[in-house]
N, C-alpha and C positions, 0 to 999 in steps of 0.2 A: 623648857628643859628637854621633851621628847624630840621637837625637833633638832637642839642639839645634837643630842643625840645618832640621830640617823642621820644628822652631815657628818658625824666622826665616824660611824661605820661607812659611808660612802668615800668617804676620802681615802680609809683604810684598802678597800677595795680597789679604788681604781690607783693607787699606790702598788698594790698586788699586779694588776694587770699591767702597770708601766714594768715592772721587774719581770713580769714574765716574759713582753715583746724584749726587753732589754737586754734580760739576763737569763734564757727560760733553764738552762742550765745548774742556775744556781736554786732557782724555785726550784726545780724537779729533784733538789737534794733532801731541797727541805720538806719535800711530800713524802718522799724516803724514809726520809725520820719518824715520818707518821703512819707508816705503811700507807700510802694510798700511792700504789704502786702504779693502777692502768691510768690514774690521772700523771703520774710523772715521767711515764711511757709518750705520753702527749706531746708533753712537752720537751722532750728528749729528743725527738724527732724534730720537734723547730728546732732545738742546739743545731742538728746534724744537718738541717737545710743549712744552717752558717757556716755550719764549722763541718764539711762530711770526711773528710780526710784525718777527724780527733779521734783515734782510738779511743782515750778513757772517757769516750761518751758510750760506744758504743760497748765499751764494758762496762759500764753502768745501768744501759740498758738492757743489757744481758741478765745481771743481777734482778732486775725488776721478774724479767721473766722467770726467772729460776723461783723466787720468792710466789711467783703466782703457780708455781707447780708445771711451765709450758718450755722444759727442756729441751726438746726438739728446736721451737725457736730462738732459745737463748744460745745453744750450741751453732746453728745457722749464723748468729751475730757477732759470736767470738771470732770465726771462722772469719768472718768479715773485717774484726778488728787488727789481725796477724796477719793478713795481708797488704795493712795500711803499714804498720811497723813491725819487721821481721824480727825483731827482739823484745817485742812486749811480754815479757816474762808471764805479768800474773794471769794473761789470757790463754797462755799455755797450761798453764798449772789446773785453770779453771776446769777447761779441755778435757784434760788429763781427768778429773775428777769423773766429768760427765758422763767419758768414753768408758768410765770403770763402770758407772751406774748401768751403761747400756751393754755390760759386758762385749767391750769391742776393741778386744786386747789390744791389735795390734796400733789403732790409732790411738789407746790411751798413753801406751807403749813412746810411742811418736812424739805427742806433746808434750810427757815429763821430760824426754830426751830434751826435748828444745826449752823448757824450763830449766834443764839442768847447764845447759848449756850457753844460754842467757844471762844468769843469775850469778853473778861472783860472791853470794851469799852462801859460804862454806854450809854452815845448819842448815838452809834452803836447798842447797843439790845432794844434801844429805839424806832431806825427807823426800827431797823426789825420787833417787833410787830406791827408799824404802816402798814410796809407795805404785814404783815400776815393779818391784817384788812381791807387793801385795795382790796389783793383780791377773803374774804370772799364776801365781799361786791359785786363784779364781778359778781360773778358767784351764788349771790343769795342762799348764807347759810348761813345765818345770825343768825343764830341758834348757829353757835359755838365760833361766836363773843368775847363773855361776857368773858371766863379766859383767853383771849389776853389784854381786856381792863385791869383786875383786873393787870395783870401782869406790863403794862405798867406806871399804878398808883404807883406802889412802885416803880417804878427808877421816876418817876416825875409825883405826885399826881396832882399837881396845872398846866401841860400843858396844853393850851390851846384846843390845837386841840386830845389831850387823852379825855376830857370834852367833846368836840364836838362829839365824835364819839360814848360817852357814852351817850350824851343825845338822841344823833341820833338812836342808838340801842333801848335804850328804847320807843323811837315814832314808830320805826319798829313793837316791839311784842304787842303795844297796850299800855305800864303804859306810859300814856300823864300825869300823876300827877307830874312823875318822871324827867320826859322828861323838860317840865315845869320850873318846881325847876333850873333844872342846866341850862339851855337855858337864867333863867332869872338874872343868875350870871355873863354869860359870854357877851351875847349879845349884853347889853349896852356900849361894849366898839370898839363893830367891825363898823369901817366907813363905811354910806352908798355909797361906790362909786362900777362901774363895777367888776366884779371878787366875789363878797361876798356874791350872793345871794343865796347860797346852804344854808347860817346862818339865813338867814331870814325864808325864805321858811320852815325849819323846826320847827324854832320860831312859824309859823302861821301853821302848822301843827298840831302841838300839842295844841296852844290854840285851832282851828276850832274844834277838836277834842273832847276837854271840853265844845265846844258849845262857848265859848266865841269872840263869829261871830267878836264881833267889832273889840277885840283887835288885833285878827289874820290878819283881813282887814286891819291894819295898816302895818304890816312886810309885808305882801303882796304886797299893794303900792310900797313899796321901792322893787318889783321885776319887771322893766319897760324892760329888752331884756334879750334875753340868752337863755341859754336851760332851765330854769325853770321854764320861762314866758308860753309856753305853758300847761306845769302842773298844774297850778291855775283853769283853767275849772273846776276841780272834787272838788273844794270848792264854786260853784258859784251855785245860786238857778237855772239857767238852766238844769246844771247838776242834779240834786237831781231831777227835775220836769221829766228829761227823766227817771231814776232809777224807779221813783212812776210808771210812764205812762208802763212801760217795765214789770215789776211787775202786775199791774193789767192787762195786754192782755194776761198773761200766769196761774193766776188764782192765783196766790202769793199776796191775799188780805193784808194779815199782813207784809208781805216786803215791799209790796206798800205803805203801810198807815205809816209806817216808816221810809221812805224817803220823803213822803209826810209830815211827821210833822216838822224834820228836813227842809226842804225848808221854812215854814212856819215860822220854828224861823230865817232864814236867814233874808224870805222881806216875814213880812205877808202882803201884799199888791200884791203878785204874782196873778194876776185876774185870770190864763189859773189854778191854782191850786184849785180855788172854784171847777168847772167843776168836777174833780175826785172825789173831800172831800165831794161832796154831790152823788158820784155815789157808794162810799165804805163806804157812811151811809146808803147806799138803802142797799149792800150787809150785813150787818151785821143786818138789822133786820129780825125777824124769817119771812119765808115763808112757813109755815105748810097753812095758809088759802088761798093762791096763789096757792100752789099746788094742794091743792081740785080742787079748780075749774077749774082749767087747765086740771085735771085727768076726772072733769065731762063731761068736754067741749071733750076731745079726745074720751071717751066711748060714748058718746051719739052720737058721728057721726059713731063711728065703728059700733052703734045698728040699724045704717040705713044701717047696710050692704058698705058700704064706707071706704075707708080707711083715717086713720087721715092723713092731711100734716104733713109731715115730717119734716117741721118748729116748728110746735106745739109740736112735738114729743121732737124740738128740744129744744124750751125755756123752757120747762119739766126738761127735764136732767139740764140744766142749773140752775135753781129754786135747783134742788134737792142738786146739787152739793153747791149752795150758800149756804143752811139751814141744811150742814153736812149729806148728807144721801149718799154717797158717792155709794152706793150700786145699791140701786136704780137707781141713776145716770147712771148707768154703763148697769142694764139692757135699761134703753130709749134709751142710744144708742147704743146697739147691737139690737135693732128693727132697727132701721136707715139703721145698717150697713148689716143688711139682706137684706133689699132693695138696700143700695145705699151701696157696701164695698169702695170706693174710695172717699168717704165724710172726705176730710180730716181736715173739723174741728172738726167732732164728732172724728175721731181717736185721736185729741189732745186733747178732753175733755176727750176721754176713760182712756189715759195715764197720765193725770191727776188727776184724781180719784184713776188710780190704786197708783199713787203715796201718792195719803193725806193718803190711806191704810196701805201706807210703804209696798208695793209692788213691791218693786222696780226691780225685774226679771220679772215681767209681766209687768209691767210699760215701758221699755227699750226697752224689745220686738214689745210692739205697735210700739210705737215711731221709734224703730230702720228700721222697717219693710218698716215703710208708707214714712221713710225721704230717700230711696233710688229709690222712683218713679222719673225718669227723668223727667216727665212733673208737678212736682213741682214745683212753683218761687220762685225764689231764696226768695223773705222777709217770706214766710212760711217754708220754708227747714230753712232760720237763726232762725223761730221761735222755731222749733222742734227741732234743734239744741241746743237751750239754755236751753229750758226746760231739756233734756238727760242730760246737763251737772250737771242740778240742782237734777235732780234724782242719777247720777252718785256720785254726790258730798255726798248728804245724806248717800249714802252707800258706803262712801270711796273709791270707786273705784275708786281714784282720778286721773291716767292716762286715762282714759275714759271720765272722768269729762273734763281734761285739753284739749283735742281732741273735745270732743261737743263745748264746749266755742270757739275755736279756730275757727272753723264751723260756730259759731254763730256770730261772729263780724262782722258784714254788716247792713247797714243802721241803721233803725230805733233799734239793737241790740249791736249796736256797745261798746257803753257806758258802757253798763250792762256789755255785756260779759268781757271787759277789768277786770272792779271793779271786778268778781266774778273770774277771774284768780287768779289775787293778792291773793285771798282768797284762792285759791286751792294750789299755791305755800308755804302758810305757812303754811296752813294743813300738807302738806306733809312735812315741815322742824318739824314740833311738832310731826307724827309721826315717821323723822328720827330719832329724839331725844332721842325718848322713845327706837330706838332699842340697 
C-alpha cells in the first residue's frame, strides 16, 4: 500500500511538471490562488519566453509583484505591458494607482487619462476622474481640478460626491458664493453620524467665509472627533485674536485691524480684543504734532552737548513710521544703528520701512543679514522670519517667501505663519496657471 502510495504522489508531480512546461501560465494562476507568488513569478517568465508580446501575462506578473510589496518593479512591468497594447485599460488604471502611492501626480494624472480614455465603461471613466481628483488634491494642485470635474458632470451630472468635489474646489480658490449654492443642495441629505465630517466642515467653511459665523457654527457642532476636529481653531475668535496680535508686533497695521474686525463679528464681547482696537486707533491718528516735540525734546538735549537716548531716538522712528514718513524713520534708525549696529529691534523697524517703500531687495537684506546672528532667540529670529516671508511674498519670490514662513512657525508665530503658507501655496498654483 506504501508503495502505492508514492507512485500516486509521483504521478501527481510529474503531472504538475508536464503542465507547467505545457501550460506555465495556467500553474502560475494557480500558485496565485495560494499566494506563493515568487514561485509564480517563475513561471510567468516561461509564459513570457512563449508568449512575450501577452500583456496580461505581464500584468499578472506585475500583480505578483505588488502583492510581494516590490512596486518599483511591478510599475517597471506595467510600463512594459502598454507598450505591447496601447489600450490596455486595466494597466493604466493600475499605473494610475501606483503613481498616486509614489506621489507622482503628473504621471498618475497620465495613466487614469489613458484608462479613461480606453475604457468605454461609463462607471469606470467615472472613477478614474475621481481618482485624477483625488490625487490633485494630494499633492496640492488644485489649480487643475476644474476640466476633471467638468468632465465627470457629463457621464453623471447629479453624482453626489462629483458635487462634493465641486463645491469643495470652489471653497479652495475662494467663490464661497459658489461653494454655498451646491453644499446647500447636497448637505441636507448627508447623516450626521462618524465618517461625514469632511461634508460638514466645508458646509462651515464656506458659510465662516461669507461671515455667516452662526450658520457655519452649526456644521461645525456636528464635527465632535476625527481629523477635522482639530481644523476648526482657524474659525474660532482665538484664532483671529492671535492673526490681529501677530500682525500688529510686525507693524501690518491694516492686516491686523482686519482680523481684528473679523474676530469682533465672531464674539464682539472678545475683552483681550478692546486692548488692540484702541491701540490701532492710537496708530492711525496723525502724529505730525508728537513728532515735533519729540524732535524738540532730542535737539534741545543734543544743544547741551549730550547725546539723545537712544530710546527717544527710538519712539521717533516709531512715530515716524506710524504717520507714513517711512523715510525719516529709517534715518532715526541708522543714528541708533551707528551707535548700537546689533539693536535688533531697530533692524526690524529699518526692514520694515524699507518694506512699506517696496524695497523689497533692501528690505530682505536687513533682515536677512541680522536673522543669521546666533545669539538671537529663537521668538525674534521667528519674528524676522515672518516678516522675510511677508516681504518675499509681496515680491513673489515665493520659494523664499515659503522658507521664511517655515522659519517662522514657533510660538507666539505659529498661527500666522501657517495661514500665510496656505496663501503662498495658491499664489504659486495661480502663477503656475498662468504659465
Amino acid at each position: 500500500m506504501k508503495y502505492l502510495i508514492s507512485y500516486w504522489l509521483l504521478l501527481c508531480l510529474n503531472i504538475a511538471l508536464v503542465n507547467a512546461q505545457s501550460d506555465p501560465y495556467t500553474t502560475a494562476q494557480n500558485l496565485i490562488q495560494n499566494n506563493r507568488f515568487e514561485e509564480a513569478i517563475i513561471l510567468l517568465d516561461e509564459a513570457l519566453n512563449k508568449s512575450p508580446n501577452n500583456p496580461e501575462i505581464f500584468f499578472t506578473k506585475a500583480n505578483c509583484y505588488i502583492n510581494l510589496g516590490k512596486f518599483k518593479e511591478a510599475t517597471e512591468i506595467l510600463e512594459k505591458s502598454v507598450e505591447i497594447k496601447k489600450d490596455f485599460t486595466k494597466s493604466y488604471e493600475m499605473l494610475g494607482d501606483l503613481y498616486t502611492q509614489f506621489r507622482m501626480a503628473d504621471k498618475a494624472v497620465a495613466n487614469y487619462e489613458l484608462a479613461f480614455e480606453t475604457d468605454p465603461n461609463q462607471e469606470n471613466r467615472l472613477k478614474y476622474k475621481m481618482d485624477i481628483i483625488n490625487i490633485l488634491n494630494i499633492v496640492k494642485q488644485q489649480q487643475d481640478i476644474l476640466p476633471h470635474i467638468e468632465e465627470a458632470k457629463k457621464i453623471s451630472s447629479d453624482n453626489f460626491d462629483v458635487q462634493f468635489l465641486e463645491a469643495e474646489y470652489y471653497n479652495y480658490i475662494g467663490d464661497f458664493n459658489k461653494a454655498k449654492e451646491m453644499l446647500d443642495k447636497i448637505i441636507p441629505s448627508v447623516p450626521n453620524v462618524p465618517g461625514n465630517e469632511k461634508y460638514f466642515y466645508e458646509a462651515g467653511y464656506a458659510y465662516h467665509h461669507l461671515e455667516q459665523f452662526k450658520k457655519a457654527d452649526e456644521f461645525f457642532a456636528k464635527i465632535t472627533d476625527g481629523e477635522y476636529k482639530p481644523k476648526l481653531f482657524q474659525f474660532s475668535a482665538d484664532y483671529y485674536f492671535n492673526l490681529a496680535e501677530t500682525y500688529y508686533h510686525v507693524y501690518e497695521y491694516h492686516e491686523s485691524e482686519k482680523h481684528l474686525n473679523t474676530l469682533l463679528k465672531i464674539d464682539p464681547t472678545y475683552t483681550s480684543a478692546f486692548d488692540l482696537q484702541a491701540k490701532l486707533t492710537a496708530v492711525k491718528t496723525n502724529k505730525s504734532e508728537m513728532i515735533k516735540v519729540m524732535e524738540a525734546a532730542i535737539e534741545a538735549i543734543e544743544k547741551d552737548g549730550n547725546s539723545a537716548p537712544l530710546e527717544k531716538i527710538y519712539e521717533l522712528a516709531i512715530l515716524e513710521y506710524q504717520n507714513g514718513q517711512y523715510e525719516y524713520a529709517i534715518e532715526s534708525c541708522n543714528k541708533i544703528l551707528n551707535i548700537n549696529p546689533a539693536e535688533y529691534s531697530v533692524i526690524f523697524l529699518k526692514g520694515a520701512c524699507e518694506n512699506q517703500l517696496k524695497q523689497s531687495g533692501e528690505a530682505s537684506a536687513t533682515l536677512e543679514r541680522a536673522v543669521k546672528n546666533p545669539k538671537l532667540p529663537a521668538e525674534i529670529k521667528a519674528k524676522y522670519y515672518f516678516l522675510l516671508g511677508l516681504i518675499y511674498k509681496k515680491a513673489e519670490e515665493l520659494d523664499q517667501a515659503e522658507e521664511s514662513f517655515k522659519n517662522s512657525m514657533k510660538g507666539f508665530f505659529k498661527a500666522s505663519s501657517i495661514h500665510e503658507l496656505e496663501m503662498v501655496f495658491k499664489q504659486k498654483q495661480k502663477l503656475s496657471a498662468k504659465k
